[in-house]
N, CA, C and O atoms as a Tripos MOL2 file, in Angstrom:
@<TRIPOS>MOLECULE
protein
  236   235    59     0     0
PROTEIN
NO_CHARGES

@<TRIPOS>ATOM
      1 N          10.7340   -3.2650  -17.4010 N.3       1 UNK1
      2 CA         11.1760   -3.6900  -16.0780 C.3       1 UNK1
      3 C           9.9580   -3.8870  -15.1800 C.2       1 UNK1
      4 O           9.0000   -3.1160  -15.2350 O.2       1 UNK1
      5 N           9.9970   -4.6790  -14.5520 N.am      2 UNK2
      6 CA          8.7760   -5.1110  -13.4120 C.3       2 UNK2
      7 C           9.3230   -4.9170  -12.2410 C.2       2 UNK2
      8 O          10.1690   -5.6830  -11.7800 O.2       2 UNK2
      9 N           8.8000   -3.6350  -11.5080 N.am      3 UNK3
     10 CA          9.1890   -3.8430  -10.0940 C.3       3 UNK3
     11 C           8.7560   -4.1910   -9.5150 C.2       3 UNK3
     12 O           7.7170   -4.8390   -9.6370 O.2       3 UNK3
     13 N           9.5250   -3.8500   -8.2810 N.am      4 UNK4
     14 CA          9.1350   -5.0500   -6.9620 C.3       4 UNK4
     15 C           8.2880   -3.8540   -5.9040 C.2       4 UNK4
     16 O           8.3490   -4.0460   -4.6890 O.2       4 UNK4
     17 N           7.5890   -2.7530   -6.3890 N.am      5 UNK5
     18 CA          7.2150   -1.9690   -5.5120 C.3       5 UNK5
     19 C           6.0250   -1.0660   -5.7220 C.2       5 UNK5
     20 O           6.1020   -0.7630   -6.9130 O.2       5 UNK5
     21 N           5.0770   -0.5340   -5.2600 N.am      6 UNK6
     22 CA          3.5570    0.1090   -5.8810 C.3       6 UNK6
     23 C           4.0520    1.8410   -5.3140 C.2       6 UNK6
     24 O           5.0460    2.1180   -4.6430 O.2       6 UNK6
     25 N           3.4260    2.4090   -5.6280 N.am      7 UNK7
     26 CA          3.6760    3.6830   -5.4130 C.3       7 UNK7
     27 C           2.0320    4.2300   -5.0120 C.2       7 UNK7
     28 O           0.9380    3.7610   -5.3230 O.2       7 UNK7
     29 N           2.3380    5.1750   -4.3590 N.am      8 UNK8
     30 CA          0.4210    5.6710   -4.0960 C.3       8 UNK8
     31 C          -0.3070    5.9070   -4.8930 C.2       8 UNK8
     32 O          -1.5160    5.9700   -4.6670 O.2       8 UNK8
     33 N           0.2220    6.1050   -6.0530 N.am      9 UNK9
     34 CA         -0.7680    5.9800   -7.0880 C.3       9 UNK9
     35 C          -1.1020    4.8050   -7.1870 C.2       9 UNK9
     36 O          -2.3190    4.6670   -7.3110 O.2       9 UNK9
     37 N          -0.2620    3.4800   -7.1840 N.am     10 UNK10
     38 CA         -0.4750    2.2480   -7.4500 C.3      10 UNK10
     39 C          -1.7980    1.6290   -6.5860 C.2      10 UNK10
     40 O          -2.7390    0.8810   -6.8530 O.2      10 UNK10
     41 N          -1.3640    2.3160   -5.4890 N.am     11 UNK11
     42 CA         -2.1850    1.4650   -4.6280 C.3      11 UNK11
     43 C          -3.4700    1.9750   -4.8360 C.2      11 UNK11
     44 O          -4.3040    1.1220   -5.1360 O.2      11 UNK11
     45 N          -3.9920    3.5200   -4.7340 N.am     12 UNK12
     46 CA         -5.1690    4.0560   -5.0830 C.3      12 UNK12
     47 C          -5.6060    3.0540   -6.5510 C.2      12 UNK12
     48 O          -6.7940    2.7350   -6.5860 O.2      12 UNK12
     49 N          -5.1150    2.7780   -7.2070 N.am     13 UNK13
     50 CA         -5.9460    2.1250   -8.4860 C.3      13 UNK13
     51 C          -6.3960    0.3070   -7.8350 C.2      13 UNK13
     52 O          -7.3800   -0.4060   -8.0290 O.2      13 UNK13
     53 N          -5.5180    0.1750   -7.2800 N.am     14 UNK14
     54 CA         -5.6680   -1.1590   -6.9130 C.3      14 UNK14
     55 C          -6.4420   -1.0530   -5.7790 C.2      14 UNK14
     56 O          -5.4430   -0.9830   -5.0620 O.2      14 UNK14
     57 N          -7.1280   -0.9990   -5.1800 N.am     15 UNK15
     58 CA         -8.0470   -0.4760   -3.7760 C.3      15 UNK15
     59 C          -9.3690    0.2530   -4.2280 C.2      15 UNK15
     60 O         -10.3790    0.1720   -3.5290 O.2      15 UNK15
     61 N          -9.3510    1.0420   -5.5280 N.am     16 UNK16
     62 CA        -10.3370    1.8470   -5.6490 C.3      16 UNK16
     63 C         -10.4580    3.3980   -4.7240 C.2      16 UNK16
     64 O         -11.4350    4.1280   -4.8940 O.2      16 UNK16
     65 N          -9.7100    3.6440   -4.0730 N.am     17 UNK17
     66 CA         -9.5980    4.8390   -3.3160 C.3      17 UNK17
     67 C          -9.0740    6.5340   -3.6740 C.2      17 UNK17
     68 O          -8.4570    6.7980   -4.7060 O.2      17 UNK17
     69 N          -9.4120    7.4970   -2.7160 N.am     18 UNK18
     70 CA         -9.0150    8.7010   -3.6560 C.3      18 UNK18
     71 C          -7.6500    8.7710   -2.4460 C.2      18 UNK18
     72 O          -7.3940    8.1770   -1.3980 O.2      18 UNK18
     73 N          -6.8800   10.0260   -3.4080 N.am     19 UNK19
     74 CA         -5.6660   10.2490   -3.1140 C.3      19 UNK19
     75 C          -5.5600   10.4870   -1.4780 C.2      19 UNK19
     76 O          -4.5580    9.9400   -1.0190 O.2      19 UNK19
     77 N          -6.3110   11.1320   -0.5620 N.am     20 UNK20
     78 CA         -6.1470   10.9480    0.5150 C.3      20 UNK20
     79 C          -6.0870    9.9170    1.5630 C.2      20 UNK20
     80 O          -5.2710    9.8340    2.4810 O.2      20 UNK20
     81 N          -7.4080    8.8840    1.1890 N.am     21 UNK21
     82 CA         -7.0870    8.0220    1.7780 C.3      21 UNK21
     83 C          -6.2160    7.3170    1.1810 C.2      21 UNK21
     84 O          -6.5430    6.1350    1.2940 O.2      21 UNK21
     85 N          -5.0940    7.4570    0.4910 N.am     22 UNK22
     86 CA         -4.4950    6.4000    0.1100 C.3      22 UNK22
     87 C          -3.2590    7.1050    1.2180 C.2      22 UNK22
     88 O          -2.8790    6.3480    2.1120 O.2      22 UNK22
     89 N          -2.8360    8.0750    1.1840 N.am     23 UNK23
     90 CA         -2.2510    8.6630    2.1720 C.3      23 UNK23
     91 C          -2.0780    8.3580    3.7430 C.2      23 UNK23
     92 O          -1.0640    8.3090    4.4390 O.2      23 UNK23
     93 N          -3.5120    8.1610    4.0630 N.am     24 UNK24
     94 CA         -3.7010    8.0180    5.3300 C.3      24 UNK24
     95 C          -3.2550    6.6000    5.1360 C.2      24 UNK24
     96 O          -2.5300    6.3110    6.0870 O.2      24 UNK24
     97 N          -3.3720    5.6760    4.3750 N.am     25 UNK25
     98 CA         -3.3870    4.1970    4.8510 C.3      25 UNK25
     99 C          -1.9220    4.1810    4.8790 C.2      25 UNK25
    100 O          -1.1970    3.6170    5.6990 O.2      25 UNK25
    101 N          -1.5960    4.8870    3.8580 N.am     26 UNK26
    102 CA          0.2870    4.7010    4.1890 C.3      26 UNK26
    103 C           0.9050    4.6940    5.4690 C.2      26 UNK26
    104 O           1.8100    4.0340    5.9820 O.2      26 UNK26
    105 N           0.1970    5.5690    5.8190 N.am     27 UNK27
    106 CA          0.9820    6.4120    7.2070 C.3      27 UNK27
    107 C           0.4200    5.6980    8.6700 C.2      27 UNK27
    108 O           0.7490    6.0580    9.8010 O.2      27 UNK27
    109 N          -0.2690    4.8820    8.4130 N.am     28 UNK28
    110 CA         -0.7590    4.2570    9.4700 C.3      28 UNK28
    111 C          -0.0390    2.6710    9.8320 C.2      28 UNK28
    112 O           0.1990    1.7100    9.1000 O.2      28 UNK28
    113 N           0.1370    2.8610   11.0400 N.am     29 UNK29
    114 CA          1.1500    1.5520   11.6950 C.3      29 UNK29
    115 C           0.7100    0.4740   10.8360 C.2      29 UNK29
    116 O          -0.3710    0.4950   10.2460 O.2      29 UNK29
    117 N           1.6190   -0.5440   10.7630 N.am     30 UNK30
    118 CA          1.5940   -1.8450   10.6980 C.3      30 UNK30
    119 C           1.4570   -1.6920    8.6920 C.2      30 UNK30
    120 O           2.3100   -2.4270    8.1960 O.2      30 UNK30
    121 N           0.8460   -1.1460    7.8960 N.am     31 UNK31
    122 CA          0.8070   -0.6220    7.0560 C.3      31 UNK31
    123 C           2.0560   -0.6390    5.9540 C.2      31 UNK31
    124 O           2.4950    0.4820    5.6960 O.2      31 UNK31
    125 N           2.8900   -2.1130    5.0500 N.am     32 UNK32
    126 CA          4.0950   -1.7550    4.9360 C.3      32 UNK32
    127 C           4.7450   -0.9690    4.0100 C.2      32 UNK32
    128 O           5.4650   -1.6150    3.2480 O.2      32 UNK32
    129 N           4.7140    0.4400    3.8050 N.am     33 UNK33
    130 CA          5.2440    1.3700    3.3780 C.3      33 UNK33
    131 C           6.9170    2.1800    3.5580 C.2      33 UNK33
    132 O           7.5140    2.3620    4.6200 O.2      33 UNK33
    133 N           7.1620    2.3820    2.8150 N.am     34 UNK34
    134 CA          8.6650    2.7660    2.8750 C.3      34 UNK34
    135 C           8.8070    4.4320    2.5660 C.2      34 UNK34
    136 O           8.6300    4.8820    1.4340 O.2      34 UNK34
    137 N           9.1770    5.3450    3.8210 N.am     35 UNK35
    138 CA          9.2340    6.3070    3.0200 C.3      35 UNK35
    139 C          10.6290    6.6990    2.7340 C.2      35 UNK35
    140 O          11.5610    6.3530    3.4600 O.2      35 UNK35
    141 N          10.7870    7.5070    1.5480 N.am     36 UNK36
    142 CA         12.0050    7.9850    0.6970 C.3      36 UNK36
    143 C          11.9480    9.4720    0.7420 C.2      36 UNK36
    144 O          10.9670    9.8340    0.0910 O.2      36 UNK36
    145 N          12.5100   10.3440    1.1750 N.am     37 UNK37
    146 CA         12.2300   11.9930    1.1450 C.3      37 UNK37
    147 C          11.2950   11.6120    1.5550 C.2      37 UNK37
    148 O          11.0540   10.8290    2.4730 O.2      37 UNK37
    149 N          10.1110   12.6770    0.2390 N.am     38 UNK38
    150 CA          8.9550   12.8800    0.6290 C.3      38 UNK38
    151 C           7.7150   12.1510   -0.6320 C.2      38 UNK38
    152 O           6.7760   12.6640   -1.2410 O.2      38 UNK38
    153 N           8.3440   10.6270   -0.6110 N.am     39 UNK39
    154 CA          7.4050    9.9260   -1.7390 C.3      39 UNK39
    155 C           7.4990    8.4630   -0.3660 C.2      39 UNK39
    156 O           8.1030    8.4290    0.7060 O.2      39 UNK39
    157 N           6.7280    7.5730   -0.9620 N.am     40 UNK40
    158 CA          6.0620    6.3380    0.0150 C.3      40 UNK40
    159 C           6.2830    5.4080   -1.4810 C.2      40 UNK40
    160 O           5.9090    5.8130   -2.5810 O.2      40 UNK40
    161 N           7.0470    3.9440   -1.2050 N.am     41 UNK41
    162 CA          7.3510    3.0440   -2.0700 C.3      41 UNK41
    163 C           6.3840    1.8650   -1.1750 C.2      41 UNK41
    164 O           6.2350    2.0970    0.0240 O.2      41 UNK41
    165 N           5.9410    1.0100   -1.5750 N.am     42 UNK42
    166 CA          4.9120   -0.4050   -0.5200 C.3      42 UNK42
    167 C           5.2960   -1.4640   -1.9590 C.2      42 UNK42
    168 O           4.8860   -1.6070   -3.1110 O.2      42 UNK42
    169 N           6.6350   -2.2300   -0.7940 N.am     43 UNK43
    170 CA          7.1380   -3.6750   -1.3920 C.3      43 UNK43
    171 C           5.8920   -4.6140   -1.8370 C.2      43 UNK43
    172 O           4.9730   -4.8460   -1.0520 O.2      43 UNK43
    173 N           5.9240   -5.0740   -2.9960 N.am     44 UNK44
    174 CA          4.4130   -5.6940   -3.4140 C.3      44 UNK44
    175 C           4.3420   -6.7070   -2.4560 C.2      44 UNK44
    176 O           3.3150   -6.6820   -1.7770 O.2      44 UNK44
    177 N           5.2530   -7.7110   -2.1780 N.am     45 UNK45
    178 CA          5.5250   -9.1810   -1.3910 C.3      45 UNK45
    179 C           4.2810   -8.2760   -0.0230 C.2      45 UNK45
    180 O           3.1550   -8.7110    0.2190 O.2      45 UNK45
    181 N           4.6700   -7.4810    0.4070 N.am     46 UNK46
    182 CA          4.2160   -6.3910    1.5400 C.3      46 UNK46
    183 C           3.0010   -6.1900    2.1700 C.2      46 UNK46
    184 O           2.3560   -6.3690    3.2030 O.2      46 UNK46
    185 N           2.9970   -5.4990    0.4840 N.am     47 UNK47
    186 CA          1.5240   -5.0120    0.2770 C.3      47 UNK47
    187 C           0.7150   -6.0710    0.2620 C.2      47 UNK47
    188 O          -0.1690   -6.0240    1.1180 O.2      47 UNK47
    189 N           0.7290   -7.5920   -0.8540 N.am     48 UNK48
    190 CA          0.1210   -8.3290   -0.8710 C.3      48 UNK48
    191 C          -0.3470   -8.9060    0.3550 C.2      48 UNK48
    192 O          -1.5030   -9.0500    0.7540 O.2      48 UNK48
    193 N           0.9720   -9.2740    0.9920 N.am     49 UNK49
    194 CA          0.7130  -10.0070    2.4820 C.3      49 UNK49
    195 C          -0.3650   -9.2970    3.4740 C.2      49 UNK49
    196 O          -1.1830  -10.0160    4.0460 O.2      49 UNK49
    197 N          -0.3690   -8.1740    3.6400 N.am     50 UNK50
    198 CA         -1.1920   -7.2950    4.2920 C.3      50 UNK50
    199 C          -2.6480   -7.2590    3.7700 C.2      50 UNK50
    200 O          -3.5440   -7.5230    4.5710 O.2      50 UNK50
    201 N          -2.9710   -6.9340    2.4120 N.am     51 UNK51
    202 CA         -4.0730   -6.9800    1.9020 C.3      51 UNK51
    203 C          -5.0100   -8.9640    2.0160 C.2      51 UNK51
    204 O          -6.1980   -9.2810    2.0670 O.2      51 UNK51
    205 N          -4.0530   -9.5900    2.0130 N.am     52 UNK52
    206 CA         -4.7160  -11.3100    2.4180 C.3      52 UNK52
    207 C          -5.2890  -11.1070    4.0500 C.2      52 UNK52
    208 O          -6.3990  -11.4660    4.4420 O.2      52 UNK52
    209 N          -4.3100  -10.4890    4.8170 N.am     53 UNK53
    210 CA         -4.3890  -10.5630    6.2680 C.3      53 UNK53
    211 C          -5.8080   -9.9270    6.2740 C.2      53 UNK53
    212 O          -6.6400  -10.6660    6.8000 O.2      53 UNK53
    213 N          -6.2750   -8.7810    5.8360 N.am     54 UNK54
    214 CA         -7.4590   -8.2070    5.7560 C.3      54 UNK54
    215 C          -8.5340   -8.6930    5.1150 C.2      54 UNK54
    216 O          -9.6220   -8.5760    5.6790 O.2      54 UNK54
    217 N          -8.4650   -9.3170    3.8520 N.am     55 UNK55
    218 CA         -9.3830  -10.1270    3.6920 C.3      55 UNK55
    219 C          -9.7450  -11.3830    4.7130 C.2      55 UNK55
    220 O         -10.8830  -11.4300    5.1810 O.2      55 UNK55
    221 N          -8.6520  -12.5240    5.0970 N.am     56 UNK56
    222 CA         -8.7790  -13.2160    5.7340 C.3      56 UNK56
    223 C          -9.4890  -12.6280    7.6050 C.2      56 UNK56
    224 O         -10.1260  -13.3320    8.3890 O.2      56 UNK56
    225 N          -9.2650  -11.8670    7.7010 N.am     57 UNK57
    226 CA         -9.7770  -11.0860    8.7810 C.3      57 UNK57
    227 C         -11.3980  -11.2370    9.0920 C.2      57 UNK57
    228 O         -12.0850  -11.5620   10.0610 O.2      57 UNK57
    229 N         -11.6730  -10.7150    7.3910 N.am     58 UNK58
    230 CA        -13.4770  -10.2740    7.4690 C.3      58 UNK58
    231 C         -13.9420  -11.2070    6.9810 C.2      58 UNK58
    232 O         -15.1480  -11.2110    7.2260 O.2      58 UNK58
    233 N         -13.4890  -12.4950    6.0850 N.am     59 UNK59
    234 CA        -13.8240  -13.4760    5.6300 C.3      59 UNK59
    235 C         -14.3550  -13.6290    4.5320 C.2      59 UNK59
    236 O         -14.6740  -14.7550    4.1510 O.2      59 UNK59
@<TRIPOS>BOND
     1     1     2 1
     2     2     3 1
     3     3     4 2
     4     3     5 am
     5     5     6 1
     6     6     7 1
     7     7     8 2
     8     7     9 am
     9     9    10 1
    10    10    11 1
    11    11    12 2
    12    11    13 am
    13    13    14 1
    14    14    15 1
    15    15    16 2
    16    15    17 am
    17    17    18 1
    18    18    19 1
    19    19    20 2
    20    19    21 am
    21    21    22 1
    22    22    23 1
    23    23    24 2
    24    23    25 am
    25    25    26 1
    26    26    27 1
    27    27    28 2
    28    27    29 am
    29    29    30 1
    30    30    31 1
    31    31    32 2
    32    31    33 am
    33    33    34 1
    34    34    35 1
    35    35    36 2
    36    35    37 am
    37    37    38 1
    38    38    39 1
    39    39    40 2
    40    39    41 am
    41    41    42 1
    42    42    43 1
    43    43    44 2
    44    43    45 am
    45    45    46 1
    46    46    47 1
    47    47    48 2
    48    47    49 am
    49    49    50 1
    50    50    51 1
    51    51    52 2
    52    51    53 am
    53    53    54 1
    54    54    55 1
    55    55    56 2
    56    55    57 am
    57    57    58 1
    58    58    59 1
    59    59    60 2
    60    59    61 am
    61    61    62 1
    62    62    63 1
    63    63    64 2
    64    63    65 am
    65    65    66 1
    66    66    67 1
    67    67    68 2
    68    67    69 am
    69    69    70 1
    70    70    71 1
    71    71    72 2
    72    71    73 am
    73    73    74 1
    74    74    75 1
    75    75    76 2
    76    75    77 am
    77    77    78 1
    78    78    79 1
    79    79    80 2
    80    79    81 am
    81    81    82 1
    82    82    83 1
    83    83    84 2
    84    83    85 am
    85    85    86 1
    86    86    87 1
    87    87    88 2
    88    87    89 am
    89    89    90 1
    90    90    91 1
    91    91    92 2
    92    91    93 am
    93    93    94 1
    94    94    95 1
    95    95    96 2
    96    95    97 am
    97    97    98 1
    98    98    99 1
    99    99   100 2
   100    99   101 am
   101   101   102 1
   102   102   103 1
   103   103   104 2
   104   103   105 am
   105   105   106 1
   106   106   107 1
   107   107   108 2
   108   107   109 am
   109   109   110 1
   110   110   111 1
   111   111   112 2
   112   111   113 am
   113   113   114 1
   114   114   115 1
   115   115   116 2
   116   115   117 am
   117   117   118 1
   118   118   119 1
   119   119   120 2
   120   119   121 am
   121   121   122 1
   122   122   123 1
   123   123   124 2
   124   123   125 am
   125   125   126 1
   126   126   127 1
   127   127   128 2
   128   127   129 am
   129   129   130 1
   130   130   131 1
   131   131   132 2
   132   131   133 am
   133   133   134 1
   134   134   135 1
   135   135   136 2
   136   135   137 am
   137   137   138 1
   138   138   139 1
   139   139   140 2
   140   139   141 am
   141   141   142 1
   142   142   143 1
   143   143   144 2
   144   143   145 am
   145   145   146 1
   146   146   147 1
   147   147   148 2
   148   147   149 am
   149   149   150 1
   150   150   151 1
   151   151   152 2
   152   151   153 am
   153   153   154 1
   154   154   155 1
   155   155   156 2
   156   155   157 am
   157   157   158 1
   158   158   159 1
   159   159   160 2
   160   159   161 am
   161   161   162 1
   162   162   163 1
   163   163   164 2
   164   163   165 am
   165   165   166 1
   166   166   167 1
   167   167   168 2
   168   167   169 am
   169   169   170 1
   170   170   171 1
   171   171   172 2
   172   171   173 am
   173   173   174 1
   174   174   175 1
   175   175   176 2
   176   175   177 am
   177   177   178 1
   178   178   179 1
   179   179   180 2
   180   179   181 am
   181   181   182 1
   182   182   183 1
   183   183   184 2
   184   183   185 am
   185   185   186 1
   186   186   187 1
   187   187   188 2
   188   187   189 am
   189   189   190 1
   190   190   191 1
   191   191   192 2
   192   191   193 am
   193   193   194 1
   194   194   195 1
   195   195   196 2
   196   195   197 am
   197   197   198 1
   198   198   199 1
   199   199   200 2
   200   199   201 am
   201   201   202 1
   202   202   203 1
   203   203   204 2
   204   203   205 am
   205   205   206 1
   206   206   207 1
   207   207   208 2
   208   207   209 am
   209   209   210 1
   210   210   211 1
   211   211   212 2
   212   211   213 am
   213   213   214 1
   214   214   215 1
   215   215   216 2
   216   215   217 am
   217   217   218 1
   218   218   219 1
   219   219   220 2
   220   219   221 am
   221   221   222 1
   222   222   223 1
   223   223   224 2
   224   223   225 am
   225   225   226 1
   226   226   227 1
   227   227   228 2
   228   227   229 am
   229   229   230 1
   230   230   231 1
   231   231   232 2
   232   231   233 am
   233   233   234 1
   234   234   235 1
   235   235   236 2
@<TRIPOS>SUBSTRUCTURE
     1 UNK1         2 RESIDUE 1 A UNK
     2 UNK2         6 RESIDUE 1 A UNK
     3 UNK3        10 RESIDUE 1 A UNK
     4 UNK4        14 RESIDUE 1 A UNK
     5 UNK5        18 RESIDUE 1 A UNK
     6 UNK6        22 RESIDUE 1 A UNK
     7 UNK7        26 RESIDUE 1 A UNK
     8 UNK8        30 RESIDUE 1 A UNK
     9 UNK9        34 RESIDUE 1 A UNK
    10 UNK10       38 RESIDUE 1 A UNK
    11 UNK11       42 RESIDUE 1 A UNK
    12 UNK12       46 RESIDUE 1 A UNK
    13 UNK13       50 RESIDUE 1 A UNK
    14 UNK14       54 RESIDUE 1 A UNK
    15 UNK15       58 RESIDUE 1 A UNK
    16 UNK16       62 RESIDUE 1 A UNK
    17 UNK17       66 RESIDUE 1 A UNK
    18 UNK18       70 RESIDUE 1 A UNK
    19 UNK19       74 RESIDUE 1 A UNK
    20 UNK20       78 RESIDUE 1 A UNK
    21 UNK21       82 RESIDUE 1 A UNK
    22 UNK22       86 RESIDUE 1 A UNK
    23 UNK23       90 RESIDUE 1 A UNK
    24 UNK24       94 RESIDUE 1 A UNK
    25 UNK25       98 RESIDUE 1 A UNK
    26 UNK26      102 RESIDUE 1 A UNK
    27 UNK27      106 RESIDUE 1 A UNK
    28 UNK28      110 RESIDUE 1 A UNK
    29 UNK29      114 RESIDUE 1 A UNK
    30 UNK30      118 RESIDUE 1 A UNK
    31 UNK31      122 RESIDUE 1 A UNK
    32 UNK32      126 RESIDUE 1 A UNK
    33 UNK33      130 RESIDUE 1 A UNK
    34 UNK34      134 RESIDUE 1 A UNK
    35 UNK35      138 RESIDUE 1 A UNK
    36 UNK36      142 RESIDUE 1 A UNK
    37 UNK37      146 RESIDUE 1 A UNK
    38 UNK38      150 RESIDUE 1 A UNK
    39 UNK39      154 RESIDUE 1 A UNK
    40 UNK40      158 RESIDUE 1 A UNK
    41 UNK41      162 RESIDUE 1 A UNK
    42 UNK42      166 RESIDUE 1 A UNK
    43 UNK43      170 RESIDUE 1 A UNK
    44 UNK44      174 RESIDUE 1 A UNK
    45 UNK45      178 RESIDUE 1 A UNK
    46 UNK46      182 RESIDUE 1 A UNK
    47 UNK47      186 RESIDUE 1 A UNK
    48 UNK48      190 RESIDUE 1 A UNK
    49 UNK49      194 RESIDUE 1 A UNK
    50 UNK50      198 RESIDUE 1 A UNK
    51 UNK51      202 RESIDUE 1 A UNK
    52 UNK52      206 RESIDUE 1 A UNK
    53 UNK53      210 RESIDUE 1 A UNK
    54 UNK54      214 RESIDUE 1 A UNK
    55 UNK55      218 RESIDUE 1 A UNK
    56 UNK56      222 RESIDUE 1 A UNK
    57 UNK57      226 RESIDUE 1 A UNK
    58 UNK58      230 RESIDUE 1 A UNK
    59 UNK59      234 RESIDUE 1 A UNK
Protein backbone atom coordinates (compact mmCIF):
# COMPACT_ATOMS: atom_id res chain seq x y z
CA UNK A 1 0.00 0.00 0.00
CA UNK A 2 1.35 3.54 -0.73
CA UNK A 3 0.22 6.13 1.46
CA UNK A 4 -0.76 9.33 1.20
CA UNK A 5 1.09 10.45 4.46
CA UNK A 6 4.96 10.69 6.13
CA UNK A 7 5.22 10.16 9.69
CA UNK A 8 8.23 11.85 11.78
CA UNK A 9 10.23 9.38 11.15
CA UNK A 10 9.53 9.92 7.49
CA UNK A 11 10.27 13.23 7.46
CA UNK A 12 13.59 13.06 9.64
CA UNK A 13 15.00 10.67 6.77
CA UNK A 14 13.84 12.87 4.10
CA UNK A 15 15.34 16.30 5.51
CA UNK A 16 18.36 14.68 7.07
CA UNK A 17 17.43 15.82 10.64
CA UNK A 18 17.50 14.34 14.27
CA UNK A 19 14.38 13.42 16.09
CA UNK A 20 13.94 16.71 17.78
CA UNK A 21 14.08 18.91 15.29
CA UNK A 22 11.85 17.01 13.41
CA UNK A 23 9.46 17.64 16.29
CA UNK A 24 9.88 21.14 16.50
CA UNK A 25 9.18 21.59 12.73
CA UNK A 26 5.94 19.74 13.23
CA UNK A 27 4.68 21.85 15.77
CA UNK A 28 5.41 25.01 14.26
CA UNK A 29 2.61 27.17 12.42
CA UNK A 30 1.98 27.00 8.91
CA UNK A 31 3.91 23.58 8.99
CA UNK A 32 1.21 20.93 7.49
CA UNK A 33 0.98 18.34 10.09
CA UNK A 34 -1.94 16.48 11.48
CA UNK A 35 -2.03 15.53 14.94
CA UNK A 36 -3.79 12.13 16.03
CA UNK A 37 -3.57 11.44 20.00
CA UNK A 38 -0.19 11.73 20.52
CA UNK A 39 1.53 10.79 16.92
CA UNK A 40 1.82 13.73 13.92
CA UNK A 41 0.71 12.28 10.25
CA UNK A 42 2.12 15.33 7.26
CA UNK A 43 -0.21 14.69 4.00
CA UNK A 44 2.66 14.19 1.34
CA UNK A 45 0.56 16.60 -1.35
CA UNK A 46 1.38 18.97 2.08
CA UNK A 47 4.48 18.27 2.89
CA UNK A 48 5.67 18.50 -0.69
CA UNK A 49 3.95 21.83 -1.30
CA UNK A 50 5.64 23.37 1.70
CA UNK A 51 9.08 21.97 1.15
CA UNK A 52 8.95 23.76 -2.87
CA UNK A 53 7.68 27.00 -1.03
CA UNK A 54 11.07 26.85 0.90
CA UNK A 55 13.20 26.04 -1.64
CA UNK A 56 11.63 28.52 -3.97
CA UNK A 57 12.04 31.07 -1.12
CA UNK A 58 16.03 30.78 -0.93
CA UNK A 59 16.42 30.03 -4.54
Amino acid sequence: MNSEVYTVYDIMQILNISKNVAYDLVKQKGFPAIRIKSSYRIPKKGFDSWLNDRINRTG
